[in-house]
N, C-alpha and C positions, 0 to 999 in steps of 0.2 A: 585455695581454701580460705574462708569467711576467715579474719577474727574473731578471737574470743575474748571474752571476761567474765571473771568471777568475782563476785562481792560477798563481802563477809561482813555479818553484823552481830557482835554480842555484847554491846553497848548499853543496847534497852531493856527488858523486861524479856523480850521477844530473842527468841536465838534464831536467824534464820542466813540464807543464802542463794544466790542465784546465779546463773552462766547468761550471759544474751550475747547477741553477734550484733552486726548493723540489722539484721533482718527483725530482731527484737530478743525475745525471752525464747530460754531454750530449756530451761529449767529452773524451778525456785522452791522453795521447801522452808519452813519455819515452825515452830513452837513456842506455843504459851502454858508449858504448865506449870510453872512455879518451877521446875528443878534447876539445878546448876547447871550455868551453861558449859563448864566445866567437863560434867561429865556426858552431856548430853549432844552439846556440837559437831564434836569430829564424828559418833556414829553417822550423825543425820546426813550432814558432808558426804559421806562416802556412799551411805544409800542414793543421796540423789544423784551424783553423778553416773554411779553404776547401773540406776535407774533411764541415764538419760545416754548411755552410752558415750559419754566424754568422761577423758583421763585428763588427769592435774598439768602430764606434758602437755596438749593442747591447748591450753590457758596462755592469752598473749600478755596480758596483762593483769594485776589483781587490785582489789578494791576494799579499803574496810573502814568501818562508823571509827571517827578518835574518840567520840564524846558531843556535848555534853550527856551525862547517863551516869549508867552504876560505875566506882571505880573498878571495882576486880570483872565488870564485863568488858571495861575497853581494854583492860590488860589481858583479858582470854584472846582477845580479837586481835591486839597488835601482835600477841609472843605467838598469834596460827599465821598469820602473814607475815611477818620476818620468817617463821621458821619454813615458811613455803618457798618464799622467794630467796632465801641463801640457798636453798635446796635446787631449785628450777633455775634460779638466775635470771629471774624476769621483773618487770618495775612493777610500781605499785602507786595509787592513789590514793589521798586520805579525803575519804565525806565525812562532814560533820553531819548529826544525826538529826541536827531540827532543820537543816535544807532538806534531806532526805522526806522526812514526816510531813513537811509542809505541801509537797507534791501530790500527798494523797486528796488535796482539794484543789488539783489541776482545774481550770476554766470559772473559778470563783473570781465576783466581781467584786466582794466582798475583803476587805481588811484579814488577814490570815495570822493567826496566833498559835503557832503550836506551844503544848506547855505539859512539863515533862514532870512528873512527881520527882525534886529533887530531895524528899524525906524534910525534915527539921525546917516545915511549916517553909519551904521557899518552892518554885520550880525554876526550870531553866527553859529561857523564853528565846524570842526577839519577834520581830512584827515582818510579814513580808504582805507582798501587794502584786497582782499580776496587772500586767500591762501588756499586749500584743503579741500574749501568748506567754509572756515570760515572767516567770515568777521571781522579783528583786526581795531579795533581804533591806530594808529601811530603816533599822536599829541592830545594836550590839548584842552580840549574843550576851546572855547573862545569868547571874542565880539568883534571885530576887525575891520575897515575901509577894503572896497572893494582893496583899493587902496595899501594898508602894505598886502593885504594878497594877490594880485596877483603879488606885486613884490616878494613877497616870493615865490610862486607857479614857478614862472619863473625860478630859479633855477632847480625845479625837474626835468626839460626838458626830459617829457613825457606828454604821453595824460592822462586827465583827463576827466573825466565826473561830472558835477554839474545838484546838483536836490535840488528842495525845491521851497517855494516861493521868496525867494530872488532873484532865477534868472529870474522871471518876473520882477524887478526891476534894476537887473544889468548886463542881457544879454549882452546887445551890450557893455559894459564896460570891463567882460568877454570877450569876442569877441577880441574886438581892441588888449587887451593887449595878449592872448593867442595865437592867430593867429589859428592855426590847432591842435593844442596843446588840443583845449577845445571843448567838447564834449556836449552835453545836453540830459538829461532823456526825455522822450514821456513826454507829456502834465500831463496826470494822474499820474504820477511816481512820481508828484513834490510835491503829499500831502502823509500826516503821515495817515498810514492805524491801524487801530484802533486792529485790529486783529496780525499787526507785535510786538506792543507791548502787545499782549496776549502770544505771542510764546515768546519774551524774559523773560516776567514774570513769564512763566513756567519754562522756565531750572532755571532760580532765585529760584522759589519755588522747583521744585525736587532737588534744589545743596542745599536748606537750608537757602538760603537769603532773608530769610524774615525778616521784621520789625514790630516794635509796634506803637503803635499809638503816641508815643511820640518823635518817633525818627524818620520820615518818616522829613525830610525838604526840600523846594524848590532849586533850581539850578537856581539862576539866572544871574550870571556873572558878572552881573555891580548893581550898584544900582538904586534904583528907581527915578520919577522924584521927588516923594515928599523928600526922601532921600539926594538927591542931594541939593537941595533947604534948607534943614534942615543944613547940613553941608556947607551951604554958610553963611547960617543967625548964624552961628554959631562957623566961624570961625576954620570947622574941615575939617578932609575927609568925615564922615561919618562912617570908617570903625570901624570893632572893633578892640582892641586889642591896 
């Protein structure tokens, strides 16, 4: 019997999930309508499985976004996969969600920018580049101002292409400062496919990088707002160490 995996993403905007084996997709399922991934997840989860006649035993492995994204979505996403795997007793891989989204411009020859609306005028970026089929991450993931990271961009002077939902908030800003320089993904390109991070989760699980349930932790770049707020009333950063 094939392997299986399941990924799990409620990281981004987008709640969604998918099963593939080596042979590819076997099922995948997501939602964009604004509501809480909260309440909306585990329904969907359970339709699509039941839809695709695979049971949760049958999963060899599981897969979920840490971040960068919403905080209370990578926390839906890690507390559905720890509570799956204490449950099945099976490993688990963590994708970050801007290698996952940067795949949706799989055979671009083009500089790749995903950039994620992180709220409070920043996104969460980094730059990837494919080469021989293989799409390399070439900078740090990060939380950054629109503004610091297109005068940086400006330098590379070439063309880039940007996808994600942050460029429904910062097109025309993109735009002005890039000139011809900047590029944009098709409409549907600009959400995280629940099924790209099943195929990273696999080469993770067939190279061996799996995690336990106590080591799996979020990605989140900057602190939260309670965080922040805690380290004012308190006279610190917030950070540790």
């Amino acid at each position: 019997m094939k392997m299986k995996l399941l990924a799990i993403d409620t990281a981004t905007k987008i709640a969604g999930a998918a099963v593939i084996n080596e042979s590819g997709v076997l099922a995948e399922s997501w939602l964009n309508t604004g509501k809480t991934h909260s309440q909306k997840f585990l329904p969907m989860l359970e339709s699509m499985l039941k839809n695709a006649d695979i049971t949760l035993e049958e999963i060899d492995c599981f897969a979920v976004t840490v971040g960068p994204g919403s905080f209370t979505g990578v926390r839906i996403g890690l507390a559905t996969l720890k509570g799956l795997i204490q449950v099945l007793e099976k490993p688990a891989v963590s994708v970050v969600t801007l290698d996952a989204l940067c795949r949706n411009l799989s055979g671009s020859t083009e500089l790749i920018c995903p950039v994620l609306d992180a709220r409070k005028n920043e996104v969460y970026t980094a730059l990837y580049r494919e080469e021989a089929g293989v799409i390399t991450r070439i900078s740090p993931y990060r939380a950054v101002s629109p503004t610091q990271l297109l005068s940086e961009l400006k330098l590379q002077n070439e063309k880039i292409t940007f996808l994600g939902d942050g460029v429904f908030v910062h097109r025309e800003t993109i735009q002005d400062e890039l000139g011809s320089n900047a590029a944009f993904a098709e409409y549907t390109r600009n959400f995280l496919r629940p099924s790209e991070v099943a195929f990273i989760g696999w080469e993770k699980f067939i190279q061996g990088e799996t995690v336990g349930i106590n080591d799996i932790s979020p990605l989140y770049l900057r602190l939260s707002e309670a965080e922040v707020k805690w380290a004012e009333a308190h006279g610190g950063c917030g950070c540790d160490g």
